[in-house]
C-alpha distance (Angstrom), angle and dihedral (degrees) to the residues before:
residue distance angle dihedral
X1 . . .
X2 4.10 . .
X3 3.97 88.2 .
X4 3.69 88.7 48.9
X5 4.05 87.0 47.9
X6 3.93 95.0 43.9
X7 3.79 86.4 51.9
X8 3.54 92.8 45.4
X9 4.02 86.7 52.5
X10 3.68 92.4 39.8
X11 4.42 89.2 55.2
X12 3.97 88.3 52.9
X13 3.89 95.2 46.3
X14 3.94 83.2 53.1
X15 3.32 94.7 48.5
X16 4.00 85.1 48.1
X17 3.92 84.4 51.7
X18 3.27 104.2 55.9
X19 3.77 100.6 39.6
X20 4.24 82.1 54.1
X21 3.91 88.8 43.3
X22 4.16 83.8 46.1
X23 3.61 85.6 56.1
X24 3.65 103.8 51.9
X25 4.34 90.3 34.9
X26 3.88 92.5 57.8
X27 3.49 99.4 79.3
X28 3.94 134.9 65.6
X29 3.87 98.7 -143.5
X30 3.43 132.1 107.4
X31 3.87 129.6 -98.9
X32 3.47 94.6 -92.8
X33 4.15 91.7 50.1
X34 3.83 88.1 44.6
X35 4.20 107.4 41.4
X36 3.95 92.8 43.2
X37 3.88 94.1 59.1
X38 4.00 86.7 46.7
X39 3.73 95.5 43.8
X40 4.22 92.6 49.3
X41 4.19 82.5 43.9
X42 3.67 94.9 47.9
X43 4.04 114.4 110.5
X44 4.44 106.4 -151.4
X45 3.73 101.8 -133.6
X46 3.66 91.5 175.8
X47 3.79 87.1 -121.5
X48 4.00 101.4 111.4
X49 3.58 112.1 74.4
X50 4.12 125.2 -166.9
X51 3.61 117.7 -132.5
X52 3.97 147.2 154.7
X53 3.67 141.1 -134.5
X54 3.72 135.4 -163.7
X55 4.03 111.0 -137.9
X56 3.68 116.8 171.1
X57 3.40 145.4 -63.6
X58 3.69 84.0 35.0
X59 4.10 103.5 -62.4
X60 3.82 112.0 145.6
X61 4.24 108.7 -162.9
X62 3.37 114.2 -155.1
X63 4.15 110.0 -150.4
X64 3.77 146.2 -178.6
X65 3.67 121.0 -132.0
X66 3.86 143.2 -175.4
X67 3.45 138.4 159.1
X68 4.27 125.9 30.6
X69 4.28 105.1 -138.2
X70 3.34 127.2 119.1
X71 4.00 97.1 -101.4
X72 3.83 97.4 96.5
X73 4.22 111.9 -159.6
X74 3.70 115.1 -175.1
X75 3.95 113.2 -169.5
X76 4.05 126.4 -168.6
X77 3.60 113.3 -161.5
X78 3.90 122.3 -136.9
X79 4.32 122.5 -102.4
X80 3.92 87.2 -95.0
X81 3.95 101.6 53.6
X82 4.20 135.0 31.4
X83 3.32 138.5 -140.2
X84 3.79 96.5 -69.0
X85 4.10 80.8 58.3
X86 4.16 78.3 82.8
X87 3.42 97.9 49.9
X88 4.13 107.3 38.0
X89 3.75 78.6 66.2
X90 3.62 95.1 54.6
X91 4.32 100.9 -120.8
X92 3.68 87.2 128.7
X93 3.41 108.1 43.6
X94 4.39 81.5 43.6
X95 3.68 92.4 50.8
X96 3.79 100.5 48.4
X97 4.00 88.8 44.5
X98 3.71 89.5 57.0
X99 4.02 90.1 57.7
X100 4.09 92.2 -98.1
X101 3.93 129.9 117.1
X102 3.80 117.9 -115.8
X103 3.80 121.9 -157.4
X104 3.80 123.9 -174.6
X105 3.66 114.3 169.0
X106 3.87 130.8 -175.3
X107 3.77 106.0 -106.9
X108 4.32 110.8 -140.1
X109 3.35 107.1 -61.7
X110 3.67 105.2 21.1
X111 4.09 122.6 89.4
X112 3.21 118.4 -10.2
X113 3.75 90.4 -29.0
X114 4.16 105.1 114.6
X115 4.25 114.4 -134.6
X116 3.73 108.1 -77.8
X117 3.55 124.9 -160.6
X118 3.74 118.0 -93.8
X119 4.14 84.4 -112.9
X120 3.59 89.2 75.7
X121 3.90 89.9 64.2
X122 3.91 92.5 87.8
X123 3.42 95.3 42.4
X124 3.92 110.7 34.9
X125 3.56 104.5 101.4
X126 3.82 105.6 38.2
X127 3.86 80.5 58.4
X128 3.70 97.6 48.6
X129 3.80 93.7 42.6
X130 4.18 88.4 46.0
X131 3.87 86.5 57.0
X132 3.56 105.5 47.4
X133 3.61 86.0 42.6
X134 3.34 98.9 -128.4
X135 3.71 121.4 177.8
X136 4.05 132.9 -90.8
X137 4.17 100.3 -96.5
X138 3.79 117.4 54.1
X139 3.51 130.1 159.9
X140 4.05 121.4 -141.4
X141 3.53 135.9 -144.5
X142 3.77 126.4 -174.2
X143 3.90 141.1 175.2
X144 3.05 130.1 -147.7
X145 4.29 112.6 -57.8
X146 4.24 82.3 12.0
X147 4.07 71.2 75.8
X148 3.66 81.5 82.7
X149 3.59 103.1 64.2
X150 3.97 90.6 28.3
X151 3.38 107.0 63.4
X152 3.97 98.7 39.1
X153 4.04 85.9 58.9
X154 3.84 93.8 47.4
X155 3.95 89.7 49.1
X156 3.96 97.3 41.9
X157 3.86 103.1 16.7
X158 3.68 94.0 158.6
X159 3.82 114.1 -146.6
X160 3.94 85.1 -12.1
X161 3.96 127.9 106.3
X162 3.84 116.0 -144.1
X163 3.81 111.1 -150.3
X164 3.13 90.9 -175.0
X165 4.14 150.1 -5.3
X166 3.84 114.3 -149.2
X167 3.78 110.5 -177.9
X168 3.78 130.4 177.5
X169 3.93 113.7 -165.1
X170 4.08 85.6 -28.1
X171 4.37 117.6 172.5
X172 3.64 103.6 -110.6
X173 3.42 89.6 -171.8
X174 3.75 94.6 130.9
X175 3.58 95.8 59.4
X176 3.79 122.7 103.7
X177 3.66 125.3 -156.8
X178 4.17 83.0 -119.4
X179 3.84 82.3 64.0
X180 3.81 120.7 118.0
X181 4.16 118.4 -163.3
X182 3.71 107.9 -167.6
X183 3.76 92.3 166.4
X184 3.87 123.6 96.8
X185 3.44 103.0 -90.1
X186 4.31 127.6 -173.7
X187 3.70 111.4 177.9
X188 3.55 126.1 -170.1
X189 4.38 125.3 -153.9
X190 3.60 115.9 155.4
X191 3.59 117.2 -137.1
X192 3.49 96.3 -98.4
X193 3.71 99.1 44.5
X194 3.85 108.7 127.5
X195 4.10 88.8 -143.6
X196 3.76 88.7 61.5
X197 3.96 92.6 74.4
X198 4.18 87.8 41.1
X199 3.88 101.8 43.1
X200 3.66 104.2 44.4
């Protein structure tokens, strides 16, 4: 019954996703056009809180955060955009209103997250979601490069169960043809997406 609930949870914070991920994909401008409309849009609940965490070798992650239930989403943000991408378009403050927890973190690079080296791809989330402790079933959304960090987690999570992999436009770079995805998967290209022709 509490799987059955989480994935429940885990179908309406996709649906959230995509409708947010609809929202930012429906235009043609650049970052700059598209974030500052958001941003001047955006209504502070008080619900998204900024924090850090120290992984190894010496990588700090900056994150978002809102919301405390048991329905875990962790969203990478694409090469353009940052982890306050996720909430100018209002998927955290949504998710943690709805009872769920909403995690955006700054990938290497972005933020206050320092440059990483590309090693860390494979690896970056099962560390971050080891140190905040964060519990066995998540559910992970990525855009576009965030693709990078996404898929790698869902394929190897470690002692982690993805519920679900939401990606819009994400890299699958890391993905062999040997590779096997047994977790629900919705992924979103648009027609005239570029990666469409690469990724297939």
């Amino acid at each position: 019954a509490e799987r059955e609930k989480q994935r429940s949870m885990g179908l309406a914070g996709l649906t959230l996703c995509l409708v947010s991920m609809g929202l930012c994909a429906s235009g043609e401008s650049s970052k700059g056009d598209l974030e500052a409309p958001l941003r001047e849009a955006y209504v502070e609940t008080g619900q998204v809180r900024r924090s850090t965490v120290a992984l190894g070798r010496g990588l700090e992650v900056e994150y978002l955060e809102a919301g405390s239930g048991s329905t875990v989403v962790v969203f990478c943000h694409g090469a353009a955009f940052t982890a306050e991408t996720w909430k100018y378009v209002g998927v955290l403050d949504a998710l943690a209103s709805n009872g769920a927890r909403a995690i955006a973190l700054n990938l290497p690079g972005r933020g206050r997250t320092p440059k990483a080296l590309s090693e860390w791809r494979s690896s970056l989330l099962v560390e971050f979601a080891r140190a905040l402790s964060l519990p066995k079933t998540l559910i992970v959304v990525a855009a576009s490069m965030g693709g990078t960090y996404g898929l790698p987690f869902v394929l190897d999570p470690g002692p982690f169960d993805i519920a679900g992999y939401v990606t819009v436009a994400g890299v699958l770079s890391s993905i062999e043809p040997a590779d096997v995805v047994e977790t629900p998967v919705l992924a979103i290209y648009g027609s005239e997406d570029p990666r469409l022709r690469v990724d297939r």
